[in-house]
C-alpha positions as CSV (number, residue, x, y, z in Angstrom):
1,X,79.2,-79.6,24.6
2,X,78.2,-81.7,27.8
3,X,79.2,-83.2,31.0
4,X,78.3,-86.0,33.0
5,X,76.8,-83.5,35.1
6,X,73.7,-83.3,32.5
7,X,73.7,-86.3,33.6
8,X,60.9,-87.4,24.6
9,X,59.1,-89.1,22.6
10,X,57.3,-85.8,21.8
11,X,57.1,-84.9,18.5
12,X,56.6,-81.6,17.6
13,X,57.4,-80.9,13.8
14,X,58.8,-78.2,12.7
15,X,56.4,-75.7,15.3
16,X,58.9,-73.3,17.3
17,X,58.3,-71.7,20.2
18,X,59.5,-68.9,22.1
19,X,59.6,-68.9,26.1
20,X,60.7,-66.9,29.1
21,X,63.7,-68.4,31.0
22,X,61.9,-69.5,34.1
23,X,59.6,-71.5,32.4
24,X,63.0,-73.5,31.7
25,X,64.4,-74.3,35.5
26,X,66.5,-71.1,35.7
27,X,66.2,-67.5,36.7
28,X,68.9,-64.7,34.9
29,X,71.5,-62.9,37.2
30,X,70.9,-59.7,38.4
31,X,71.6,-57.8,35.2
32,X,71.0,-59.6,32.6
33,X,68.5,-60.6,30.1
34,X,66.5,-63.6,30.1
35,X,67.7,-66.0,27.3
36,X,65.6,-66.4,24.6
37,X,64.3,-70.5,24.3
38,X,64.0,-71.5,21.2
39,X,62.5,-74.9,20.4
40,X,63.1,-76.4,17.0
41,X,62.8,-79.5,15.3
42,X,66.1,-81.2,13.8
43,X,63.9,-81.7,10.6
44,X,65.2,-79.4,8.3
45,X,65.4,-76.3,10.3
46,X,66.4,-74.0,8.0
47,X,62.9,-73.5,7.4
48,X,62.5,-71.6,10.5
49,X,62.4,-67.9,10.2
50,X,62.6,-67.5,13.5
51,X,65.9,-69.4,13.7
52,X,67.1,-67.9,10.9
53,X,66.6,-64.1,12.5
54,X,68.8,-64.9,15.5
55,X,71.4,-66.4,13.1
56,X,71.5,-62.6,11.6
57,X,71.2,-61.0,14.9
58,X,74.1,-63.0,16.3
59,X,76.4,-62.7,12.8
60,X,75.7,-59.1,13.4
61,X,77.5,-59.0,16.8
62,X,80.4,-61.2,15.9
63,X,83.3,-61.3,13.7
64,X,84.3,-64.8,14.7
65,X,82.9,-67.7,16.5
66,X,84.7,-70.2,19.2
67,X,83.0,-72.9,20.0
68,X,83.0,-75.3,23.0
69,X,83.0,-78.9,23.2
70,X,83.6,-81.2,26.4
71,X,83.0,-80.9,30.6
72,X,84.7,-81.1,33.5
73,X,83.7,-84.3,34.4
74,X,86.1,-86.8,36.7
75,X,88.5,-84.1,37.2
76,X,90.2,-83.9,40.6
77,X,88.9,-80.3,42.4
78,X,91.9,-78.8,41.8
79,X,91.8,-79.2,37.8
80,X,88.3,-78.6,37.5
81,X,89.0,-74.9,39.0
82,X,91.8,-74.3,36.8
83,X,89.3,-75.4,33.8
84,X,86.6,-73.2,35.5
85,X,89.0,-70.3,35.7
86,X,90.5,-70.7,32.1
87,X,87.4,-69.6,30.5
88,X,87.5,-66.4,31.6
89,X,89.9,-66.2,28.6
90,X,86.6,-65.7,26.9
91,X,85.9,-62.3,28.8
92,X,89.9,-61.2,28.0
93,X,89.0,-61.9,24.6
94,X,86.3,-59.4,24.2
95,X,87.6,-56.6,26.9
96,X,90.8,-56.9,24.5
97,X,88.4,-55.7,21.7
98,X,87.4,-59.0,19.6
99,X,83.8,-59.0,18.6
100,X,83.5,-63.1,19.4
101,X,80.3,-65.0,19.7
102,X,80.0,-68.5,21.6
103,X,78.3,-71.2,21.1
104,X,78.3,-74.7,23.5
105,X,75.3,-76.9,24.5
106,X,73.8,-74.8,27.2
107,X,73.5,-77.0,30.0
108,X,74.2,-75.2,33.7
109,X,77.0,-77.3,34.1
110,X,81.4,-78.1,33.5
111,X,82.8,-75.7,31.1
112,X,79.0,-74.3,29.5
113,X,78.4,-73.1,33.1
114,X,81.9,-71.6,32.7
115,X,81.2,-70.0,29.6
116,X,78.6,-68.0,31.2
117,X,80.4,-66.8,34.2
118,X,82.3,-65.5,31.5
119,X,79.5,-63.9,29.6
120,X,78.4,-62.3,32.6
121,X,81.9,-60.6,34.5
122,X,82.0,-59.5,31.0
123,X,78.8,-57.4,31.1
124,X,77.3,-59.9,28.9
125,X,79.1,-58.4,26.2
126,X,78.9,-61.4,23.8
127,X,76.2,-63.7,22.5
128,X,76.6,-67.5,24.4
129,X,74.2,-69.9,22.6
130,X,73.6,-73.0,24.3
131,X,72.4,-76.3,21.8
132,X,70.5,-79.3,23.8
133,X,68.1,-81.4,23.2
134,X,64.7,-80.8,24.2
135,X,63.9,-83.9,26.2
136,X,66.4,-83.3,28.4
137,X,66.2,-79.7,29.7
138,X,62.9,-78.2,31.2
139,X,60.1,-78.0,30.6
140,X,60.2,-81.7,29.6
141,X,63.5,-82.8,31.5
142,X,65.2,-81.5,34.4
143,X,69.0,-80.8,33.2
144,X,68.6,-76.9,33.8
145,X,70.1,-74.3,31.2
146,X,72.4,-71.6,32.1
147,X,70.8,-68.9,33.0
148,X,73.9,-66.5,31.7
149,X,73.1,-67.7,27.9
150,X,71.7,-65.2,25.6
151,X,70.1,-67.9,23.7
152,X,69.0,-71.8,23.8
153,X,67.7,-74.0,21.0
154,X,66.2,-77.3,22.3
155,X,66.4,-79.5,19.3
156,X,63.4,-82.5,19.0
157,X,64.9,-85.1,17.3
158,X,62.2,-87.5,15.9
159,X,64.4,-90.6,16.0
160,X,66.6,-89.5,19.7
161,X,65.3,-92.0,22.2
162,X,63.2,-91.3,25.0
163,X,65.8,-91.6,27.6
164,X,68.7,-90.4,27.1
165,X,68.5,-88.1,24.4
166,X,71.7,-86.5,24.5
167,X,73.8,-86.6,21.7
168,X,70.5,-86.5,19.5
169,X,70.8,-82.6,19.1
170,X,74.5,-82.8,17.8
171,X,73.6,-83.0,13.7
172,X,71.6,-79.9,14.0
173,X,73.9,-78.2,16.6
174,X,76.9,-78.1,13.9
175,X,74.9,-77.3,11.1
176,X,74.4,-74.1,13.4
177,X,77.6,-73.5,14.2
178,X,77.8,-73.6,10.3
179,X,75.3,-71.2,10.0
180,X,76.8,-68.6,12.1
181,X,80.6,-69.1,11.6
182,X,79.9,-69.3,7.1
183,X,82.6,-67.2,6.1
184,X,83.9,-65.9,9.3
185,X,86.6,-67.7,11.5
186,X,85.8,-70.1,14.0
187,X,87.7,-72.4,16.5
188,X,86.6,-75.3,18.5
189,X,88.0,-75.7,22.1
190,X,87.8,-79.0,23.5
191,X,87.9,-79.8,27.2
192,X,87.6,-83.3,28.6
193,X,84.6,-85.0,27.7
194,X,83.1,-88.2,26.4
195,X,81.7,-90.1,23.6
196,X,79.8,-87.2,22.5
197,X,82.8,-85.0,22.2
198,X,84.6,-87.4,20.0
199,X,81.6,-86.8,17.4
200,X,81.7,-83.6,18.1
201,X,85.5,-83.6,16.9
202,X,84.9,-85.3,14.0
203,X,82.2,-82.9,13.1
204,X,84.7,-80.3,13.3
205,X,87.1,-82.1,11.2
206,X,85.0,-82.7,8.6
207,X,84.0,-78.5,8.6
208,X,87.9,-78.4,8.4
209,X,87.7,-75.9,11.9
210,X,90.3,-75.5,13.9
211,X,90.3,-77.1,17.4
212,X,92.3,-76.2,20.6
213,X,92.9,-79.3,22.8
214,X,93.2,-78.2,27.0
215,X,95.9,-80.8,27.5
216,X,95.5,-82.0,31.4
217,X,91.4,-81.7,30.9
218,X,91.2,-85.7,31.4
219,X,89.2,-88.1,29.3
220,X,88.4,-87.3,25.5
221,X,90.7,-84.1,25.3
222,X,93.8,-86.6,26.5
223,X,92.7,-89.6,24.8
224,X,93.3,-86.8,21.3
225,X,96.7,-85.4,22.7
226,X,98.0,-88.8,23.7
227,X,97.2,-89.8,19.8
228,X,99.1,-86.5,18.2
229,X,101.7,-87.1,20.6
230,X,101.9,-90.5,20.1
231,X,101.6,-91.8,23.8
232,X,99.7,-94.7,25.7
233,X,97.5,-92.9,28.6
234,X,97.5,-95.3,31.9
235,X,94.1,-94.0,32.9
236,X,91.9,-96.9,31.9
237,X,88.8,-94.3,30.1
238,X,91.1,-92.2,28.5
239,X,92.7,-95.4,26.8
240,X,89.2,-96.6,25.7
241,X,88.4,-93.1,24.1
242,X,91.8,-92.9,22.5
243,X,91.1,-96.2,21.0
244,X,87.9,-95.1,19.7
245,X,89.6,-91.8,18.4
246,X,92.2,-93.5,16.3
247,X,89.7,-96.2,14.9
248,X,87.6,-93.4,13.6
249,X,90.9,-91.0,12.5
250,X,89.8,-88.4,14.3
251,X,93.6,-87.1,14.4
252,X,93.8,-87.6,10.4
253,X,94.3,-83.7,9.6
254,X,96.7,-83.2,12.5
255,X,97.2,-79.1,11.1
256,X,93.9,-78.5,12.9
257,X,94.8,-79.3,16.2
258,X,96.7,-76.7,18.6
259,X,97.6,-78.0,22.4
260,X,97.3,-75.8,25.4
261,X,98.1,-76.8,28.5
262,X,95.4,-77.0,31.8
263,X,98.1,-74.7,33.4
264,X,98.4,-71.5,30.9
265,X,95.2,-70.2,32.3
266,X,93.1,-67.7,31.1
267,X,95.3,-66.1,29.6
268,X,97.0,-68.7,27.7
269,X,93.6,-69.5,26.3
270,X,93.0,-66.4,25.4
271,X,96.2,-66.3,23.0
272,X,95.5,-69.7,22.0
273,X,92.3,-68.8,20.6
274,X,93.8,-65.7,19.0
275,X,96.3,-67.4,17.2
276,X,93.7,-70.1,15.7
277,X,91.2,-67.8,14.7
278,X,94.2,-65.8,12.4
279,X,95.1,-69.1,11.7
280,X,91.5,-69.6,10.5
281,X,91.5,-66.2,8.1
282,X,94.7,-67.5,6.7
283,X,92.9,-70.9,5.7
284,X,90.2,-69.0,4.0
């Protein structure tokens, strides 16, 4: 879940750690609790017990999970406040009595950043945990997290280079979502975004989860509306992305994607992600 707004060579094992917030580049809002930051290795972390206790804590405050994927990146000021605003869907969700958790890649930035707005107007009624890999947030790099998050995993990745590491953290960010979501209903929204997010899609197709395009979001989210509606975008990115989409089939189960326009708002959201977690018992 990333933006262009986000823009390690160390090597820690499997060794976790726990550490306040400000020790990662970000103080909580008035109100709310510091996240817990959780640093993990991507090598087999099922072996970590602490990891494995906040998977229980957060299965214990959710009946469903809706996962982000995408930014706001390149987006004319007048779309990224409409993709800003949309998320609040998130807060109708649970003031309307769903027990949801969220998970997204943490960042304090695009559509993450929007998540936890959310979370907060809210009253921080839901968990929001942010995935990213450790090189590139504090302490070792300076993308700060979202300081609205209830929890962050910073994922070493032995083989993620030392510059430029995002993208590394993406393997062990879905077998989480896994973790949390096994057996429960889960939906993926996806909102503009790069090259990352088109793995990120194809991670969700191959979990067979639903995924909610925000038509109008730009880049990778209209590059995979133009290909289920069969068009040719004019913008010269979205193109490249949609051509990188199709080679890889990303579109090849076409029953999991639902289109919602940048428009519908909030709300519109809010009944988009309604309908594809029932639509997500029924697959079951």
């Amino acid at each position: 879940m990333r933006t262009t707004l986000m823009s390690r060579h160390m090597v820690l094992g499997p060794a976790l750690f726990l550490v306040a917030q400000t020790v990662c580049g970000a103080q909580p809002r008035r109100g709310a609790s510091a996240p817990v930051v959780l640093q993990i290795s991507s090598v087999a972390p099922d072996t970590n017990q602490r990891l494995s206790a906040i998977v229980s804590e957060i299965r214990s405050q959710a009946d469903a999970f809706v996962f982000l994927s995408g930014g706001a990146s390149r987006m004319q000021e007048l779309h990224q406040r409409q993709l800003v605003a949309m998320f609040q869907g998130l807060r109708l969700l649970v003031n309307g009595g769903q027990r949801i958790a969220v998970g997204d890649g943490g960042t304090q930035a695009g559509i993450m950043e929007a998540a936890g707005q959310a979370r907060r107007d809210s009253g921080y009624a839901f968990p929001l945990i942010g995935v990213a890999p450790a090189n590139e947030i504090p302490p070792i790099g300076k993308t700060p997290v979202d300081p609205n998050h209830s929890h962050i995993v910073a994922v070493v990745n032995p083989s993620a280079p030392a510059q430029d590491s995002w993208g590394s953290e993406t393997d062990t960010m879905y077998w989480l979502f896994a973790k949390l979501a096994e057996g429960r209903p889960s939906v993926t929204i996806v909102a503009n975004g790069g090259g990352i997010t088109l793995a990120e899609v194809e991670a969700n197709v191959r979990a067979g989860r639903r995924m909610i395009l925000i038509k109008g979001s730009g880049r990778a989210a209209d590059a995979l509306v133009s290909l289920l509606e069969g068009t040719r975008p004019s913008e010269p990115e979205v193109l490249n992305l949609r051509e990188r989409a199709e080679k890889a089939a990303l579109t090849r189960r076409p029953e999991l994607f639902e289109m919602v326009a940048l428009q519908a708002g909030a709300e519109g959201l809010r009944d988009a992600v309604i309908s594809a977690l029932s639509g997500a018992k029924r697959d079951r």
